[in-house]
N, C-alpha and C positions, 0 to 999 in steps of 0.2 A: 264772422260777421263782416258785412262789408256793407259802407257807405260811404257815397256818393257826394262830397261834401259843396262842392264849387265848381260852375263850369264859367268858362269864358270862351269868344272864338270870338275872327277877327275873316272879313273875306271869304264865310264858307255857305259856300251854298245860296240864298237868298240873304242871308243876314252880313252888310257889311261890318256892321259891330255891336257884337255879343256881349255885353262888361260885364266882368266877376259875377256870378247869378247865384245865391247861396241858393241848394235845395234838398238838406237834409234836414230831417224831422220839420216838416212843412206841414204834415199830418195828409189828408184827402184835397187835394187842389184841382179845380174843375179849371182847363186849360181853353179857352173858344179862341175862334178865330175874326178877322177881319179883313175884305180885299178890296182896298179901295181903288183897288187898279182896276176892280171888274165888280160892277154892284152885281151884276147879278150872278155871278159867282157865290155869293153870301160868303159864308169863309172858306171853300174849297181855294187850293193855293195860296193862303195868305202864310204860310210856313210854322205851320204848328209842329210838325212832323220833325220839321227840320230843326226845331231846339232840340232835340230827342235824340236825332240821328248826328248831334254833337258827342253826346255817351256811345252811342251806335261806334262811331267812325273813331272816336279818340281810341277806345276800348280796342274793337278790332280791325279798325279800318275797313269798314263795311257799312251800308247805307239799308234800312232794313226794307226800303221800296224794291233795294236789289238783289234781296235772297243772301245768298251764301261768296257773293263774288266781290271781291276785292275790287275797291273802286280807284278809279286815277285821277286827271287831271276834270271831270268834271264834278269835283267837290268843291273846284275852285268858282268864285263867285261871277257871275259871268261879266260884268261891270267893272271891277278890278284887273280879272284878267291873272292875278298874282298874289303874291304874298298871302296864301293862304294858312290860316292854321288853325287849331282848336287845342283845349285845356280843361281836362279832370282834374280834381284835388279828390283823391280817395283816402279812404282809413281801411284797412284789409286784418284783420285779426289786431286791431290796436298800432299796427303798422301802419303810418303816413306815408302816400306816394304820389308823387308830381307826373302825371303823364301827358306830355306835349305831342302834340303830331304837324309836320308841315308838309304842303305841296306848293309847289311851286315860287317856293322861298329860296332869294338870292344867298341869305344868310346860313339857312341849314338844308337848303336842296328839299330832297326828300325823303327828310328823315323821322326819327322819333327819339324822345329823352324820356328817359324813365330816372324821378327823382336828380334829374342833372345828367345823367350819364346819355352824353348822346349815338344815338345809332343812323351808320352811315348809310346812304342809298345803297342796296343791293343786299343790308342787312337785314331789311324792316323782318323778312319772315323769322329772325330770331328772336326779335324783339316781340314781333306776336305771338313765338311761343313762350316767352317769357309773363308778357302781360298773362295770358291765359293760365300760364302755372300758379301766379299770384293769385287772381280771382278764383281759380279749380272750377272753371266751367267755360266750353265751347262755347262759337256763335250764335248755336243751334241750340243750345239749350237754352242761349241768355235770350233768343228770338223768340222760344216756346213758351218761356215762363215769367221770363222779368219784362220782356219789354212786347209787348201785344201790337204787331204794325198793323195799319191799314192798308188796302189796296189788295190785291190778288197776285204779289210777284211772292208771297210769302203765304202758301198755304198752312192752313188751322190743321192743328193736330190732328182732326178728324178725316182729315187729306191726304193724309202721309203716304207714302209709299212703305214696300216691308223694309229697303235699304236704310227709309230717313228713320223708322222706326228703332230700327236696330241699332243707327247709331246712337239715339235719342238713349237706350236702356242701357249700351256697352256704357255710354257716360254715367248714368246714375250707377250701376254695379262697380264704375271702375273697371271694364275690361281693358280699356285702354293703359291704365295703372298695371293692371296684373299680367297683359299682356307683355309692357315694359319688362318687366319682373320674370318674367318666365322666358323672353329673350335673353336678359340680364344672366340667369343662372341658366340656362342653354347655351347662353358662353361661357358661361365658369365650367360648367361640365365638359366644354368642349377643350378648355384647357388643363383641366385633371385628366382627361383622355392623354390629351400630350404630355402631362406632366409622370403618368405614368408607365407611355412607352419611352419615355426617356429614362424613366428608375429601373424601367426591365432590361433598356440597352448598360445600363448602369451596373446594376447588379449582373447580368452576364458579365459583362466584361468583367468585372470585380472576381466573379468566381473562377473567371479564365486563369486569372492572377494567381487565386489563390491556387488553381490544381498547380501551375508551376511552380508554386512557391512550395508547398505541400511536397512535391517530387524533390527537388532542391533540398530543402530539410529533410527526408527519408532518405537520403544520402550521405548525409551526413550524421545524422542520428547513430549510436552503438550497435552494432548489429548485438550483440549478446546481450542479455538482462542484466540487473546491477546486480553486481555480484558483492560480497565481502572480501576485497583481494585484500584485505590488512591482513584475516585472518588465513586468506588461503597462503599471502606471502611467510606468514609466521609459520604455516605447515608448511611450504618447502623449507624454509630455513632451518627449522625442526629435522626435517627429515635429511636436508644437507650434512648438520649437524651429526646426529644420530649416524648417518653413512658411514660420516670420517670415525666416529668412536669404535663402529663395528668394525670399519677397518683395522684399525688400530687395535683392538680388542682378540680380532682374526691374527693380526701377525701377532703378537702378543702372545695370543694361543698357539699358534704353530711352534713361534720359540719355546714355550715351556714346554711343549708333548716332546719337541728335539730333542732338548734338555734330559725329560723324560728317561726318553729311546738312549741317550748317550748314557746318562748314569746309568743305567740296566744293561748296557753294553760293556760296560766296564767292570759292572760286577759279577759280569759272566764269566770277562776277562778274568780279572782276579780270582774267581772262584777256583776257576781252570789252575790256574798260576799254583793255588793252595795244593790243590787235587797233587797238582805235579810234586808240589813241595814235599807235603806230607807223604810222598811215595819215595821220593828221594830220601827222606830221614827216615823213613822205615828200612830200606834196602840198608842205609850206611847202619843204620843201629841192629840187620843182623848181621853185618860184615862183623861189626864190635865184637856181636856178643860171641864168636867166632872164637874169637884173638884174648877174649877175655881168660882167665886163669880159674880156676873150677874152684879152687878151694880162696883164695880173697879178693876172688869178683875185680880184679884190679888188670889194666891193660897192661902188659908189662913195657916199660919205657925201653926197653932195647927193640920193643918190637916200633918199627917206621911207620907202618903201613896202616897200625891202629889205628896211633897217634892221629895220622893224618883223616882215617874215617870218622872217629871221634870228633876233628875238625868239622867234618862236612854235618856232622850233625846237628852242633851248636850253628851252623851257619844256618843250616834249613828249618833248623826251627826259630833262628832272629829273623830270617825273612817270611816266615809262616804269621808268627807272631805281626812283622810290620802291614802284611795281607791284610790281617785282622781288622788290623786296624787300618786302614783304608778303608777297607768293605764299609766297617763301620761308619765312618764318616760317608760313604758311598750312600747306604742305607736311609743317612738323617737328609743327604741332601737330594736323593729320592723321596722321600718325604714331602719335602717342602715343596720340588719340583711339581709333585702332583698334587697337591692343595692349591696351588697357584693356579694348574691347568684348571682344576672343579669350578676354582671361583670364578676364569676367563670362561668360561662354558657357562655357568650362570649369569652373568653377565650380558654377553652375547646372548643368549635366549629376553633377557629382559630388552635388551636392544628390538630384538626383531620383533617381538610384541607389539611395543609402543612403537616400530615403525608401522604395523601392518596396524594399529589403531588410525594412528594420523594417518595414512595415506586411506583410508576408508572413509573419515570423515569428510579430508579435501575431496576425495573422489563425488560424496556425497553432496556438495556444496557446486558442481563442475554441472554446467550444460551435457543433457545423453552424449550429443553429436565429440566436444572435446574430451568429455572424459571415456570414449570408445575408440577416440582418433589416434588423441594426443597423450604424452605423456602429463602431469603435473608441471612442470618448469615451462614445456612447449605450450602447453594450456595460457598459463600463465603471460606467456608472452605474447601470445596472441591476443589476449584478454589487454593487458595492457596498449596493445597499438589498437584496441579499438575502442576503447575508454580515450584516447585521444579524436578520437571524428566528434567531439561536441558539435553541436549547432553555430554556426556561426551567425556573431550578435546582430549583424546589420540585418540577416535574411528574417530572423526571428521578430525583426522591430518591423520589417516590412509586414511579414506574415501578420503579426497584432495589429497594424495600420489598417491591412488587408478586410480584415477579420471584424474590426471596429467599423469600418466606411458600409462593407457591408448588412452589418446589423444598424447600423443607422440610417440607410437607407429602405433597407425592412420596413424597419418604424415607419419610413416617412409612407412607404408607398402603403400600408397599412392602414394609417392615416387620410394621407387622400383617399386611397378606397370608402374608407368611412362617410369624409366628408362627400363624395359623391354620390353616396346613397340619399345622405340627409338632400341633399341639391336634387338627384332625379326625383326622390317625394315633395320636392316644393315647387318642380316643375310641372306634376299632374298635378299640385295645389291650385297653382294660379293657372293651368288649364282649361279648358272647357268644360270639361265635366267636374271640374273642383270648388273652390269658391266662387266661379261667376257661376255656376249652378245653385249653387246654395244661396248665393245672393239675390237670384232672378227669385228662385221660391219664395222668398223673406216678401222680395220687393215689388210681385205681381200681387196675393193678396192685400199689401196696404196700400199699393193704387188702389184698386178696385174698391175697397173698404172708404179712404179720400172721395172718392166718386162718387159712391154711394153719397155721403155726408152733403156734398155739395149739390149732388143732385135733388136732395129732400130739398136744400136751402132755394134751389133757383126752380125747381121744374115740379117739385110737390112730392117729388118719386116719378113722375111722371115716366122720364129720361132713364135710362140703364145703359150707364156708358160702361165699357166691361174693356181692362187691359188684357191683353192674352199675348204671350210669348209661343205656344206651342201649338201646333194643327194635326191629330188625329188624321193618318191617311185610312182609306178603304182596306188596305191589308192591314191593318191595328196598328202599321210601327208610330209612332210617334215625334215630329220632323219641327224644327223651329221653323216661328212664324209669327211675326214681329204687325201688332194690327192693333187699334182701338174702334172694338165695336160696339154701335149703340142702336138701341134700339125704343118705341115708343110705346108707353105702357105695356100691356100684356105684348108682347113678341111682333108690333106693327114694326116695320123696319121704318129707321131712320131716315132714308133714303126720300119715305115717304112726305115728310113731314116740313113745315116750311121753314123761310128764312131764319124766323125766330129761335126756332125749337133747334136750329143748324148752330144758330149763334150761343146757347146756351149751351148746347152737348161741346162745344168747342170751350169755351168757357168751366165749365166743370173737368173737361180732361187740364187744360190749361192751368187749374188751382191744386188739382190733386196732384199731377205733375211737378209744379212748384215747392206746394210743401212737404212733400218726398222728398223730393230733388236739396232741398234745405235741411232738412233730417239725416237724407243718407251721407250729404257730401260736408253737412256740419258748417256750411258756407251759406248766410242768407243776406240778402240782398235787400238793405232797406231804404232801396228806390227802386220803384214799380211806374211802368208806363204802360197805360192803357187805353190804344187810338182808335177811336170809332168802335168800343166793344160792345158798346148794347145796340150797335145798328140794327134794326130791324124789330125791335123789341116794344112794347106798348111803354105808357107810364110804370105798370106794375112791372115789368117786368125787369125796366132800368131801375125801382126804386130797390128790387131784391138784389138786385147787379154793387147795387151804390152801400148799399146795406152790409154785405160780405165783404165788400174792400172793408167796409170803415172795422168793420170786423178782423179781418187777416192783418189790416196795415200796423207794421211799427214803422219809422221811420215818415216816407213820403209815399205816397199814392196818385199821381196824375192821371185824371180822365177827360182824357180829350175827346171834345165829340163840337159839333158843328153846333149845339142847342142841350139845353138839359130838359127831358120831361118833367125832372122830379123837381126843379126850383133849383137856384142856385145858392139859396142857403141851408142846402143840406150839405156843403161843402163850407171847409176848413181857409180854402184860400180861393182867389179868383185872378186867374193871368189871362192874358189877351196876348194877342201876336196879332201883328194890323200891319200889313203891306201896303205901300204906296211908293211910286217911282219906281217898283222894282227892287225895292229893298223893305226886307222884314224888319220889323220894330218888336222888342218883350214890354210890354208892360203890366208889371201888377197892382191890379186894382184894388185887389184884397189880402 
């Protein structure tokens, strides 16, 4: 909601001095003129326009005799010469805002304050796009539907060209809003473009890192698999073990078979030695029995040679006898000798067992390539120097660095992808074929539907003023085309029909255009100026004119007109403006 609260100006235009003018909620105020400068003038010039074109010129710095064009040093009053300047007090959504404007002021040049903040010459156009953001409505809007000028430098809606049209509708849909919005995220898009040829130069390079680091650590890494060398080392050591036993077991054996082989040599010796013996004491015992005496068996003692055979016999049978007994001790430690070889020979077989066990299971525990290469020990030792190539911890902290930077850049560009999806869908949103499409639809039927209404009010139905955004070509495409046609009763064209029926068809685009315009932008404006609107119109025709204002109006309503058909007391207030010397005067009467 926006109102209008207090205007003042000092030096502008025909009015040397403007004082503080309150003019909100005034209700319907019939505005006339006076020129005492020229009677017959009646009140053409006496500056009616010109208290109007203080909101005009404060607002956008624009004069509404002057169309769309930014005006300069002829707002300054011509008597003066200087110091010119004008003053809005507005209320904007509950929001209070001071807006000054000066030309040709010693003091502030030419500039403008908004609520104090003042803006330097050569800024003003920020400051008008500022004012403009506050209000949410163009010149051109505020020309079409708030402030109704006189004169012919500001054609009626019914006038328009397709350009003024178009902008007239981009403003009620907000294309200018959506078009902001869609540039807006057409640079965000344009920087998630960059933002992800910079994660793809990212990530490459990340993964460059990582193949080197990747080769780096495969170099280091064990060539063999983990193996169990507790247990393979316990199976050499076993088998070590086991080795020296068999060794030891092997000589061991060899001595006892020696052993063996000598006692059996010895008592082959001796056997021999007997053999001999027992043949010796046979020969000397028949020498004896020779020498013996037939009848008492007795050697006779004179005989020498007995005697002495007799000797050899007792001799070969004490050394027969000692044989005996040798052998026999020979015999027992033959015995023993080969009990001891059984058990080193059982022994030795249990050795070679339990080695060909363990060395089957280590074999089985062994990579193909070492256990067909290498021995167990060589095995072993080459297993162990490469159980030393561990990873070295710096490359590894790099490689997880590597590894992490990487997936987190994943995410991101992921991520933005995402988000540039949602961003190109709200770029065809606020597009042309998106919401301002959907908006044009919504907001062509409820003109037209407004038109209608206002048309029953002023013309009977008579008038069929019709909003149309699009024009049907002869090949069926369908092409924008930005128009307000109207036409008179049954399909008489408009064109045809006079002043009056010109001024009312302008007037009904002009009211349904307004309170659109206050619906779709949620911004209404409760001051309304209306200069020379019913020109050309009978009494009934102004009374239906005056009748709709007092109808649409909240706030203030000013109809300025040179004379009222309908009586001046069908209005709420009554001002004069009365020129003389060349300077405008306000006063109100009522």
């Amino acid at each position: 909601m926006i109102k209008v609260i207090e205007i003042e100006a000092r030096n502008f235009l025909t009015f040397r001095e403007l004082p503080p003018t309150k003019i909100d909620n005034l209700g319907l105020v019939f505005v006339r003129g006076k020129n005492l400068d020229d009677l017959n003038a009646d009140s053409n010039d006496a500056g009616k326009t010109n208290l109007f074109n203080v909101i005009s010129w404060v607002l956008y710095e624009r004069l509404a005799k002057a169309g769309n064009r930014i005006v300069g040093d002829e707002v300054i009053n011509s008597v003066a010469g200087e110091e010119c300047w004008a003053r809005a007090r507005l209320e904007v959504d509950g929001a209070e805002y001071v807006i000054s404007r000066f030309r040709g002021s010693r003091g502030q040049k030419n500039g403008a304050v908004i609520s104090g903040a003042l803006t330097a010459a050569g800024r003003r156009s920020a400051t008008n796009e500022e004012i403009e953001t506050i209000l949410g409505m163009t010149y051109s809007m505020f020309l079409s539907s708030v402030f109704w000028a006189q004169g012919t430098a500001t054609r009626r809606l019914t006038q328009l060209t397709d350009a003024e049209y178009k902008a007239l509708f981009d403003e009620l849909v907000g294309t200018e809003h959506f078009e902001a919005k869609r540039k807006k995220l057409a640079r965000k898009i344009g920087e998630f473009d960059e933002m992800l040829q910079a994660l793809e130069i990212t990530i490459g390079r990340l993964n460059g890192g990582l193949a080197v680091a990747f080769e780096a650590l495969e170099n280091t890494k064990p060539k063999w698999p983990k193996l169990d060398l507790v247990f393979l080392k316990e199976c050499a050591t076993r088998l070590d073990e086991l080795g020296l036993a068999s060794s030891e077991t092997l000589s061991a054996l060899d001595t006892a078979k020696r052993s063996v082989s000598t006692i059996e040599a010895d008592l082959v010796l001796k056997r021999s030695a007997l053999d001999r013996l027992e043949r010796s004491e046979k020969a000397a015992q028949v020498s004896v029995e020779k020498k013996i005496c037939s009848l008492c068996r007795q050697v006779l003692e004179s005989d020498q040679a007995a005697t002495q055979l007799l000797q050899e016999v007792k001799r070969c049978r004490h050394e027969v006898a000692n044989v005996i007994s040798e052998m026999a001790v020979l015999a027992g430690n033959l015995a023993i000798a080969k009990n001891r070889r059984d058990k080193l020979e059982e022994k030795m077989a249990k050795v070679l067992i339990e080695h060909r066990k363990i060395k089957e299971n280590a074999d089985g525990r062994l990579p193909f390539e070492l256990k067909h290469k290498y021995g167990l020990s060589t095995a072993l030792a080459l297993l162990e120097e490469d159980r030393k190539k561990e990873a070295d911890a710096e490359l590894t902290k790099k490689l997880n660095s590597l590894l992490l930077d990487r997936k987190r850049n994943e995410i991101k560009k992921t991520d933005v992808q995402a988000l540039k999806s949602k961003y190109e869908i709200l770029v065809r949103a606020y597009g042309p074929l998106g919401m301002k499409s959907m908006r044009l639809e919504e907001l062509t039927p409820l003109l037209n539907s407004k038109a209608a209404e206002y048309s029953d009010r002023l013309s009977g139905g008579m008038l069929q003023v019709r909003f149309s955004t699009t024009t049907e070509l002869k090949t069926g495409e369908v092409k924008e085309k930005y128009c307000v046609e109207v036409q008179k009763d049954a399909g008489v064209n408009f064109q045809l029909s006079g002043g009056g029926m010109t001024r009312k068809a302008d007037l009904i685009a002009a009211f349904a255009l307004d309170e659109v315009r206050e619906a779709m932008t949620n911004k209404r404006m409760l001051v309304k100026v209306y200069d020379e609107a019913t020109d050309g119109l009978d009494a009934a025709g102004e009374a239906s004119v005056v009748d709709l204002l007092r109808s649409r109006m909240s706030g203030t309503a000013f109809f300025v007109s040179h004379k009222s058909l309908v009586g001046e007391n069908m209005f709420d207030g009554i001002w004069e403006v009365a020129r003389e010397n060349n300077e405008s005067r306000l006063c109100v009467v009522k």
